[in-house]
C-alpha positions in Angstrom: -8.7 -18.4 1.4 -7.6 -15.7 -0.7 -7.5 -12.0 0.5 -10.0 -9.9 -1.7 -7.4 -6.9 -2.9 -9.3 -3.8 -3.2 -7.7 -0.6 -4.6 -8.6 3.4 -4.3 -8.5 5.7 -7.6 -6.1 7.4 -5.7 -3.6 4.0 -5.7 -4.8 3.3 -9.4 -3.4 6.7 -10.6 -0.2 5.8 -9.2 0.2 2.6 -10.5 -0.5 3.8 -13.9 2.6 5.9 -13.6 4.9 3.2 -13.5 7.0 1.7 -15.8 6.7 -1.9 -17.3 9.7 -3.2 -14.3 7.9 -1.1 -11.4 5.1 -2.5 -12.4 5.6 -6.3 -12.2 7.3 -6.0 -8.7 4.7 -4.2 -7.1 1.9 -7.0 -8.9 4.3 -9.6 -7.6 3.9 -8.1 -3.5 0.7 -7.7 -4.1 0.2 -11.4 -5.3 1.3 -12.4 -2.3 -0.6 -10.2 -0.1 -4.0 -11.7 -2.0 -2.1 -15.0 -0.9 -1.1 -14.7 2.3 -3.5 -11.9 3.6 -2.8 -10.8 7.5 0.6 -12.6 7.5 2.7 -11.4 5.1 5.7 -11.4 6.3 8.7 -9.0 6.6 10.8 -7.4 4.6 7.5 -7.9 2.0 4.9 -6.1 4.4 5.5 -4.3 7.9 3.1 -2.1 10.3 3.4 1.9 10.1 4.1 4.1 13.5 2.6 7.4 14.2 -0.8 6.9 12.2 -4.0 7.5 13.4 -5.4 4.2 11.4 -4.1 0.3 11.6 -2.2 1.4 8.4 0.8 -1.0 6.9 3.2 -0.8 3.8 4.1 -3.0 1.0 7.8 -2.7 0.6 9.1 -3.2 -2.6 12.4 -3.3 -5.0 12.6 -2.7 -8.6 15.9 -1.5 -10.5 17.5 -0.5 -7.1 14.1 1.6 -6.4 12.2 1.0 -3.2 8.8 1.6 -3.5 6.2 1.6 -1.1 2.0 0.9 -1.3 0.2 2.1 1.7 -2.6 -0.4 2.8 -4.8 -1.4 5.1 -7.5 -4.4 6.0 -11.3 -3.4 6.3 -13.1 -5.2 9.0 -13.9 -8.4 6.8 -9.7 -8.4 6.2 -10.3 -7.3 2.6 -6.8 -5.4 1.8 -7.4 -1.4 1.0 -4.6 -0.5 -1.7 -4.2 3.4 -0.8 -1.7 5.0 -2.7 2.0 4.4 -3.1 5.3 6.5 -3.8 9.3 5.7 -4.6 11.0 6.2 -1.8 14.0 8.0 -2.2 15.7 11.3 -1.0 13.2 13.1 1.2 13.2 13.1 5.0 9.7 13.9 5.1 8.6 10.9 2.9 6.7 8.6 5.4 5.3 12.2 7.1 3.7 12.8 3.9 2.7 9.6 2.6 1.0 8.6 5.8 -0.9 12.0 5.8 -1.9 11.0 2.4 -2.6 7.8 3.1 -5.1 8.6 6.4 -7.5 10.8 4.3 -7.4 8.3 1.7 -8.7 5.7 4.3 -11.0 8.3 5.9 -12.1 9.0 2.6 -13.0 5.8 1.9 -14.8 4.2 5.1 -17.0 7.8 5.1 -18.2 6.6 1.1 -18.4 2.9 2.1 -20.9 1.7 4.2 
């Protein structure tokens, strides 16, 4: 059974920012996430430290870029897109995009019942 992929405004906005390339990777990970749901594997999908939520990342490569998706699975294992960012240069990245990512899903579950 497939995995339902549901997806914030916050992630939308994002994803409407990238380029044709950038954008075909990150529908290719997330084809396979609707796919293979709870076990994607790695180096396509790994768990995040230091968050206050069962938060994970999609990890993906386009031109040499790594970007990453925030997400997470409701309850009923639907897969939250939260918001995503290219990876590159800061040593605060994953410090700010978890941050970002946690109100997002606070956000969220207070809006949905």
């Amino acid at each position: 059974m497939k995995t339902q992929i549901l997806v914030t405004d916050e992630y939308s906005e994002w994803f409407g920012s990238l380029d044709a390339t950038e954008k075909k990777a990150v529908r290719r990970v997330v084809a396979m996430l609707e796919q293979m749901g709870v076990t994607l594997p790695f180096p396509y999908s790994s768990s995040l430290k230091n968050t206050s939520h069962p938060l994970r990342e999609l990890r993906v490569k386009a031109k040499g870029t790594q970007i990453r998706v925030i997400y997470g699975f409701d309850p009923t294992r639907n897969a939250l897109l939260l918001i995503g960012a290219t990876k590159a240069g800061s040593k605060r990245f994953y410090e700010q995009l978890i941050s970002l990512a946690e109100k997002i899903w606070e956000d969220f579950h207070q809006e949905t019942p």
